[in-house]
N, C-alpha and C positions, 0 to 999 in steps of 0.2 A: 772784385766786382768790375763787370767790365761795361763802361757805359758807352760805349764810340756812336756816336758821336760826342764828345763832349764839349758843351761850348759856355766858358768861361762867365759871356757877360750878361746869359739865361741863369745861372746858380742863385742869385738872388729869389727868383721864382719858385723854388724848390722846395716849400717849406712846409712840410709835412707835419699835422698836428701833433705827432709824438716824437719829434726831430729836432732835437737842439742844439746847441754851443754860445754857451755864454764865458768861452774862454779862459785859458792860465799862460801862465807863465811859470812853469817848473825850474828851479835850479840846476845846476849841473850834476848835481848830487841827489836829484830825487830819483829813486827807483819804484822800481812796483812790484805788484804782486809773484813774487816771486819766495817762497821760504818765509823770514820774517817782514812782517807787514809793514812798512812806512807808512808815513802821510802821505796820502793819495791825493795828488795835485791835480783834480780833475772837475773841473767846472762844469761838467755834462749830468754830474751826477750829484745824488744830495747824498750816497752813501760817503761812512766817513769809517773805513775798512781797517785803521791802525785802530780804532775801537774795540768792533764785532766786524768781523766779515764772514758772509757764505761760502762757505766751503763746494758741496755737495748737492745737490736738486735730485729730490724724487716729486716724479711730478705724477696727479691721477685726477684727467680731465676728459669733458665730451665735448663732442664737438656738433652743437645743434643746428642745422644745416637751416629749419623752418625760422626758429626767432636768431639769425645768423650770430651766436653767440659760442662763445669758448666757455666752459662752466669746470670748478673742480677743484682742486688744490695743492698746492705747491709747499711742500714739506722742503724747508732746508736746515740743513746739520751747518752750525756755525761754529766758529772761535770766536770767542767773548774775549780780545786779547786784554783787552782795559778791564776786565769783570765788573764793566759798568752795569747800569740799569735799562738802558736801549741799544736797538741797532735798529738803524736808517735801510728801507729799501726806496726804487723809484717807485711810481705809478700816474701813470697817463689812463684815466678815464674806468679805472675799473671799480668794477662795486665789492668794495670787501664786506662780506658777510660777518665774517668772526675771524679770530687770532685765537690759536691753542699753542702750549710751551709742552714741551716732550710729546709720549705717546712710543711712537713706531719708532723703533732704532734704538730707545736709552734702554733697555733693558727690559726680562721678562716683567710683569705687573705692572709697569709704568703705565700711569693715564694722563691722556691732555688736560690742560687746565688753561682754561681760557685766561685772557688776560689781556688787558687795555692798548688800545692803540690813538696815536691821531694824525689826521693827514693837514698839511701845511694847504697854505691859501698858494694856488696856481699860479705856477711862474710861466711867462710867454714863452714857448718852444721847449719848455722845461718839465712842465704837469708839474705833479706835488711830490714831495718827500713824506713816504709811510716810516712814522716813529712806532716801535712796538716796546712794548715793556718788555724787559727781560732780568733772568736774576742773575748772578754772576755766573751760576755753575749749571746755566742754560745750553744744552747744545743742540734742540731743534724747536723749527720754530716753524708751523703750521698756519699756514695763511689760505681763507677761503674764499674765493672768489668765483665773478663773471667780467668778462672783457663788455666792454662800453661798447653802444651801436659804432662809433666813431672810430673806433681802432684804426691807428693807421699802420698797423704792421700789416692786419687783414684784409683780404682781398677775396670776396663770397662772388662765387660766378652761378648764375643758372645755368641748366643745362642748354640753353641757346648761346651759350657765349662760352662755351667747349666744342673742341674738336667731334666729340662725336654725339654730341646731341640729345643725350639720354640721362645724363645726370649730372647732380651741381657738383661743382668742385669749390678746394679751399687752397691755398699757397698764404705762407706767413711773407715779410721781407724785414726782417730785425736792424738790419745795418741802416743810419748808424745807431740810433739810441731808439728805436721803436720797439722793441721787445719791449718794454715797460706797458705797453698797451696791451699786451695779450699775455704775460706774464708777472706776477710782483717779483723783482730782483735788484740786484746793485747791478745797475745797467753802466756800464764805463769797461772798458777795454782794457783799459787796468787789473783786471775782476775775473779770475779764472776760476771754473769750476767743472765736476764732471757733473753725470747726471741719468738716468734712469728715468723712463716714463710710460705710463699707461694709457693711451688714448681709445676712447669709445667713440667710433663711428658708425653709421649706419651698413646695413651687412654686405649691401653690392658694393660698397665702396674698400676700396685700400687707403690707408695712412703709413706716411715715410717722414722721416725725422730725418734730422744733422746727425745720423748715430747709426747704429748697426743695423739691418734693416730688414725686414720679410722680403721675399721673392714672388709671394704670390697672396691672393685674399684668404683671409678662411671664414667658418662658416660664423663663427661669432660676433665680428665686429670690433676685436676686441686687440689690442694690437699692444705687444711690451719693447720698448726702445732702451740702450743701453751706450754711451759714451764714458768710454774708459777712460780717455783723455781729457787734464783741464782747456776749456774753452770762452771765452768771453761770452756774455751775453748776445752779442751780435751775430751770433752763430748759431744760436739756437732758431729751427727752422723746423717746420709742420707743415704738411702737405696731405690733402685726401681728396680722392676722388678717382673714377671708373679706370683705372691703373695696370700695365700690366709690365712685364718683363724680362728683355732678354739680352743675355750672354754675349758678350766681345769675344771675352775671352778665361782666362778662370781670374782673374780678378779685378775686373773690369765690365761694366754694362749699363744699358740703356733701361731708364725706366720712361714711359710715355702713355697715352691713351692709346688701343688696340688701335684704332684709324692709321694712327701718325707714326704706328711703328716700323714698318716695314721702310719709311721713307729714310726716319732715324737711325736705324743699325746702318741702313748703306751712306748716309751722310758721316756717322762719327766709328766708323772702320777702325778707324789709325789711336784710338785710346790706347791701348795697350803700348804701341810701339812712342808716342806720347811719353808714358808714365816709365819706358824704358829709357828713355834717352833723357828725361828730368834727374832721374836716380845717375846716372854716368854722371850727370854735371856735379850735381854737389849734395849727393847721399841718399841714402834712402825712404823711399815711402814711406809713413810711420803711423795709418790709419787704417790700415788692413784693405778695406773694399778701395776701389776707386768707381766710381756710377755717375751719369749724369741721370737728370729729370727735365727730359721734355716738357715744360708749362704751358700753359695757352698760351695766345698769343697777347694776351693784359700783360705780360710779366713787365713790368717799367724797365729791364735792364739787359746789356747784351748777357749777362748772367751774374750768376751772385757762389760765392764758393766755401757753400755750407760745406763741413766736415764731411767726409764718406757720401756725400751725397749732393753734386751741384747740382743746383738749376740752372735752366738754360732757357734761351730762348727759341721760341721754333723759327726766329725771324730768320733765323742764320740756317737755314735748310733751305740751299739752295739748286740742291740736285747735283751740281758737281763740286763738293767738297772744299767752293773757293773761300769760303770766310770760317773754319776751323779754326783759324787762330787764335778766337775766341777762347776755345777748348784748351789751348796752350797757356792763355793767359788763365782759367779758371783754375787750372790742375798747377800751375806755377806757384799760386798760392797756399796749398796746401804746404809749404814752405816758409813763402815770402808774404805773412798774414794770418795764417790758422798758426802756423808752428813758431813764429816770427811774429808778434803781434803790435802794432802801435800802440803806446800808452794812454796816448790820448789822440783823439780828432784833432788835434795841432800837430800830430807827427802823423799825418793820416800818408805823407810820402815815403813811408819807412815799409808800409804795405803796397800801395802801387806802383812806386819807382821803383822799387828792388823785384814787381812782380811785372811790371814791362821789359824789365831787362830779361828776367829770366825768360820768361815767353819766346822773345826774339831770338834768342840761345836755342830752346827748343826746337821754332821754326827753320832755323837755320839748321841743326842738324837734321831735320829730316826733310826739310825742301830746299836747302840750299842757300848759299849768299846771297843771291841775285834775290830770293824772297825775303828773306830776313832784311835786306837796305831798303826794299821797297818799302816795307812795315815800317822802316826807320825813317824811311823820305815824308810819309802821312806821318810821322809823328814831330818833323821837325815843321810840318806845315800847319798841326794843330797848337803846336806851342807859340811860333809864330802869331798866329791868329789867336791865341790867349792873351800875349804881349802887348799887344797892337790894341785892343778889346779895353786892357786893362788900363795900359800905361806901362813903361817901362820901369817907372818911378812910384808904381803904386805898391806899398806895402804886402799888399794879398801876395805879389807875387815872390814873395823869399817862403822858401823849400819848409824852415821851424813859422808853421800861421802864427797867427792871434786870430781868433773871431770873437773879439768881446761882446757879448749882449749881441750876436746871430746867428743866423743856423746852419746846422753844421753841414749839410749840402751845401755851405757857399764854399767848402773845401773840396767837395768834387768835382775838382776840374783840371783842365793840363798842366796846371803847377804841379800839383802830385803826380800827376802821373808820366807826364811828358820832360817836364824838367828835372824832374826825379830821375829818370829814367836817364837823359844825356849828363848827371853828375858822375853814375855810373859807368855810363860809355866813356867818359872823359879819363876818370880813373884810369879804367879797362887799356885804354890806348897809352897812357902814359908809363906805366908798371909794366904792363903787357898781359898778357890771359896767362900765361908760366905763373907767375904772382896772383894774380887777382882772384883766377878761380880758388885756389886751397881757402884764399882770404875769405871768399863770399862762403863755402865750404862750411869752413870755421865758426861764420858767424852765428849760420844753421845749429849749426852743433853744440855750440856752449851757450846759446840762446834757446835753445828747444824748450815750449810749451811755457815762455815769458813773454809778458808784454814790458817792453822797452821804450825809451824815450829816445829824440835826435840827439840829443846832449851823450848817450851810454853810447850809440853807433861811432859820434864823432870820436871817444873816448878810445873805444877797440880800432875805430881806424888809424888812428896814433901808435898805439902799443903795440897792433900786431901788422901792420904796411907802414906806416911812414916810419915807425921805430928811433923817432931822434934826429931823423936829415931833413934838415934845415933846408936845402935846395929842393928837396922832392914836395914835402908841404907846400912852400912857396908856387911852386907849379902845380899844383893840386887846387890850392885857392878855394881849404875847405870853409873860409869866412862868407867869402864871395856867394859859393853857392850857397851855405846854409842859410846866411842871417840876411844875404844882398839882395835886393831887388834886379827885376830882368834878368840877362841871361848871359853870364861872364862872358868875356872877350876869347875864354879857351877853350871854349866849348868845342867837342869834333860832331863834326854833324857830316852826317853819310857823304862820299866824294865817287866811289868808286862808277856809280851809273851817269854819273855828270862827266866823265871822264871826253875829252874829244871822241870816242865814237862807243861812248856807252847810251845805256838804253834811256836814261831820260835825258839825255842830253838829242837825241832823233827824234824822240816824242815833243818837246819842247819845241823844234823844228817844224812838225809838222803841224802841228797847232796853229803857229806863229805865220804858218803858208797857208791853210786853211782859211784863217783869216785873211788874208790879204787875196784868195779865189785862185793862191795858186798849190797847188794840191794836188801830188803824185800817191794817186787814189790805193794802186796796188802796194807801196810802202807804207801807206798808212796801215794797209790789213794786213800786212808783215810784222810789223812794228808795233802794232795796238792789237793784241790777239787774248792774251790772258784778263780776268776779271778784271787784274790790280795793277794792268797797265788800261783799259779803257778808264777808270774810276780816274789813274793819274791822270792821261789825255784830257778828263773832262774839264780837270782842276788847273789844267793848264791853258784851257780855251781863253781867247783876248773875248772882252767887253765892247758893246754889242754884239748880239749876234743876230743877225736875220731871222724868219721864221722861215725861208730858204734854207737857210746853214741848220737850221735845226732840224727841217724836215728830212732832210742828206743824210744827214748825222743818223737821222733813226731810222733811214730806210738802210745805211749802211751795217748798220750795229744791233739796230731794235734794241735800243735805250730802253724805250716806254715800256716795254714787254720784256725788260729784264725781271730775273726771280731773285737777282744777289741784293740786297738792302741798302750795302753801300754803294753800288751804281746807281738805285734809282732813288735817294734820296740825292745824291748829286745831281741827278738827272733831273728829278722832277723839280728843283730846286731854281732850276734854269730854265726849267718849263716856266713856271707862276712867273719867273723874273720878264720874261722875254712874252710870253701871252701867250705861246705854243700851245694851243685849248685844243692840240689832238692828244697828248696825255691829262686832258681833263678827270673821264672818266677814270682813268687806272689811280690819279693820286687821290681821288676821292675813297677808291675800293683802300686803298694801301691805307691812308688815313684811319679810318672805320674798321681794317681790319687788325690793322699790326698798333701795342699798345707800347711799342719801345720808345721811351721820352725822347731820347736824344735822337731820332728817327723822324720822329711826328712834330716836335717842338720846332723847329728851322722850318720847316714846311710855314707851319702857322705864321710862323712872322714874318716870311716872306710874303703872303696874301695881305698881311698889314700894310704892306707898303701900298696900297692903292683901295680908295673907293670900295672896288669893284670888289677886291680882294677880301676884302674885311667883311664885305659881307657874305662872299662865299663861302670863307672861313668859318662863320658862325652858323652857317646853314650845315655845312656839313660836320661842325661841332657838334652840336644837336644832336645828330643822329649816333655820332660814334662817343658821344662823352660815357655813356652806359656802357663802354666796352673797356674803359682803362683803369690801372689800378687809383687808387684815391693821392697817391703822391704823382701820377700825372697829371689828374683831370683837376686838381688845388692848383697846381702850377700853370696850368691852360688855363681853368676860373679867371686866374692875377694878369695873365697874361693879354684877357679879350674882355676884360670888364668895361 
């Protein structure tokens, strides 16, 4: 998932009605679902899978666009491993109609037979644990339902609030623990399963799954999904509406609303060669398609990296191909997260820090050093500013969390991602890429399709790279990163553009002369030319700044009229700071139009800072709260109550 911006000491805010983390503490010796089942050390979840666990999902559901509800039923084939008398799923807000044992799957003549369930009293960020009766020599287990109005996985647009205006659309967002709201399952990360499904939509509309996928509508409505692959629950993903589709290349393509496609295929070009140069690094694709899905623009995140099929954001079509990287970090994880899984929301850095790095690896091989340190220079500046945010001394910030009794959103942020990522780098520089690559290689490989703790990582980083040398651990300082608060003393953080006459070290220059009114106009527009060198320039502007210096600024560059996200969210950022009320109108449209949290959120609390601000803020809340999904606009709610 790639949220950029992320900001550290907003994740409190986050806290989506089917979204929890009430916390563990796993041993070093616990493992997960992998072959035989262990005790599942997972606090997110009330399933208890060394019991019963679900194996397999066939699911056969509609999807009612009018009473915006998910209706249907979800057949899973389990292991009764205890051949006790229950097994535990989650459920956040759903109405269960009835519970039947066999039926489909145990055999010719087999019928369901209904049988008792009961659901636990509501835990905060948690919903309830569905107990269902079962007999020992039970192996499916038939649950009937409807998703609650509340769902927070779901996200119901009209057709005014789509690209092309003619019909509603639906996108799921599962991660972390919100499939419980639009699915009954053992929602934990831990919890692998394949899955099968039937979905009924209305006939103009197409539906696309986390799973193998149709290319075009047909005439019935009627649509069958097939994932061959075990998957967490987090991953399971449902999408419908006015759909269409096309080709990269033979295993690679764009799905979007006809409007927004033609803009799509020529912004995401480079998939193929993407998914080419991921596979050189450290093995092969192992999901057959590789596709993205164009979303509105509600989608809350720069993308989310459902199996065979990501969503994305359209925020990142920028016309010339400058913020793709996205696309690197989404497709990275089909590796580092889908095939590689964290076992729990406490090792939530085991999926984002091993999939920033891989990203930058990508980046780098196909646009070079100079971009991959840039990617690196914004990422030593967001961890910074996590640091700073947090405290250097604050618990949140060591790599293995706790979030005892809150939610699990308080884990997405530059800890996992950012200082995950330079534990990696750090390695990487000390061993060298000769060692490191086979080793990340490796981990792929003998890891494929488990979810994993920090405790099993630090375990294989032992066994198969540090092997016994005493001096090499030592300099590794795998205590420091994992268990230490802030950000070791050995960390390598990008040097090569700080160099005496590298590129941020002229830009830092020029900034620094800008400020003081003296300012060699033509070397600036030398030196500040590419997207991800103005976005740095901006980040590197001194405090105050004039509404002179800003008017310059954007009659040189046209800031306010930028289409890249992350210039004009730095941009506009500086606008509200400083009063510059000529990008008035544009962060008003931008606000209202684009529904990425970590985009729209900084905005807002910059307007808090004043009077004037706070109530422009709520004025044009108003208008655009109807546009985002429900884990942004609960977090804006908290944020301007």
């Amino acid at each position: 998932m790639k949220l950029l911006k992320k900001l550290s000491v907003l994740a409190p805010l986050l806290v989506a009605p089917a979204i929890i983390l009430l916390s563990c503490n796993p041993s070093p010796k616990d493992k997960t679902m992998s072959g035989a089942i262990p005790v599942l050390n997972d606090p997110h979840s009330f399933a208890k899978p060394e019991l019963a666990v679900a194996e397999h999902l066939d699911l056969d559901i509609k999807v009612d666009f009018e009473h915006q509800q998910v209706s249907g039923r979800a057949s899973w084939k389990i292991s009764n491993k205890a051949k006790g008398k229950e097994i535990i799923f989650d459920n956040s807000g759903l109405n269960i109609s009835k519970i039947t044992l066999g039926g489909r799957g145990e055999g010719s003549g087999s019928e369901e037979q209904e049988t008792t369930f009961t659901v636990d009293k509501d835990v905060k960020y948690l919903g309830t644990g569905l107990h269902v009766a079962i007999a020992p020599a039970t192996k499916q287990v038939n649950i009937y339902y409807s998703s609650g109005k509340d769902a927070g996985a779901l996200q119901w647009l009209n057709p005014q609030q789509t690209a092309g205006k003619k019909h509603p659309y639906l996108f799921t967002q599962s991660e972390s623990i919100a499939a419980r709201s639009w699915i009954p399952c053992q929602d934990s990360p831990g919890i692998r399963f394949t899955y099968n499904a039937k979905v009924s939509v209305p006939k103009e509309l197409l539906a696309l799954m986390s799973a193998e996928n149709p290319q075009k509508k047909n005439t019935t409505g009627v649509y069958e999904f097939k994932q061959v692959h075990p998957i967490p629950s987090y991953l399971l993903a449902l999408a419908v509406g006015d759909i269409a589709f096309k080709a990269v290349d033979s295993r690679t393509g764009v799905y979007a609303e006809p409007s927004a496609m033609n803009k799509s295929i020529y912004e995401f070009a480079d998939m193929g060669k993407m998914v080419d140069a991921a596979e050189k690094l450290y093995g092969p694709y192992r999901w057959g398609r590789y596709d993205l899905l164009i979303l509105p623009p509600s989608f809350p995140f720069g993308g989310m990296e459902n199996p065979n099929l990501n969503f994305i954001t359209p925020t990142i079509i920028a016309g010339d191909r400058s913020l793709v990287s996205i696309i690197c970090h989404e497709l990275a994880h089909s590796w580092s997260g889908n095939l590689v899984t964290n076992a729990s929301w406490n090792d939530f850095w085991l999926n984002e820090g091993f999939t920033n790095y891989f990203e930058r690896r990508i980046d780098e091989t196909l646009y070079g050093k100079e971009e991959a340190e840039i990617q690196e220079e914004f990422g030593k500046q967001a961890l910074e500013a996590a640091i700073k945010d947090m405290g250097a001394d604050n618990k949140d910030t060591r790599l293995k969390a706790d979030f005892t009794g809150r939610s699990a959103d308080e884990g997405t942020n530059d800890i996992a991602y950012e200082k995950g990522y330079f534990f990696l780098r750090t390695i990487e520089a000390i061993v060298g890429r000769a060692k490191f690559d086979p080793f990340l290689r490796s981990w792929f490989d003998s890891h494929a399709f488990q979810s994993v703790s920090t405790e099993q990582f630090v375990a294989f980083l032992n066994e198969s790279l540090i092997k016994g040398d005493a001096a090499l651990e030592k300099k590794i300082g795998i205590k420091d990163w994992i268990y230490g608060t802030g950000v070791p003393a050995n960390v390598v953080y990008p040097k090569n553009l700080w160099s005496k006459d590298g590129k941020f070290t002229k830009i830092e220059a020029l900034a620094a002369g800008f400020y003081k009114n003296k300012l060699d106009t033509s070397a600036l527009k030398q030196e500040v030319a590419t997207s991800n060198e103005k976005r740095f320039f901006i980040s590197r502007l001194k405090s105050p700044l004039s509404l002179a210096q800003m008017a310059f600024l954007d009659k040189e560059f046209k800031f306010t009229a930028s289409n890249n996200t992350d210039i004009q969210l730095a941009w506009y950022t500086l606008a509200i700071k400083y009063g510059y009320t000529t990008a008035d109108q544009r962060i008003k449209d931008y606000l209202i139009e684009n529904g990425r949290m970590w985009h729209i959120i900084p905005l807002y609390k910059e307007m808090m800072n004043t009077p004037e601000g706070l109530k422009k803020a709520k004025e044009i809340y108003k208008e655009a709260r109807p546009n985002y999904h429900p884990m942004t606009y609960k977090a804006i709610d908290e944020l301007l109550k």
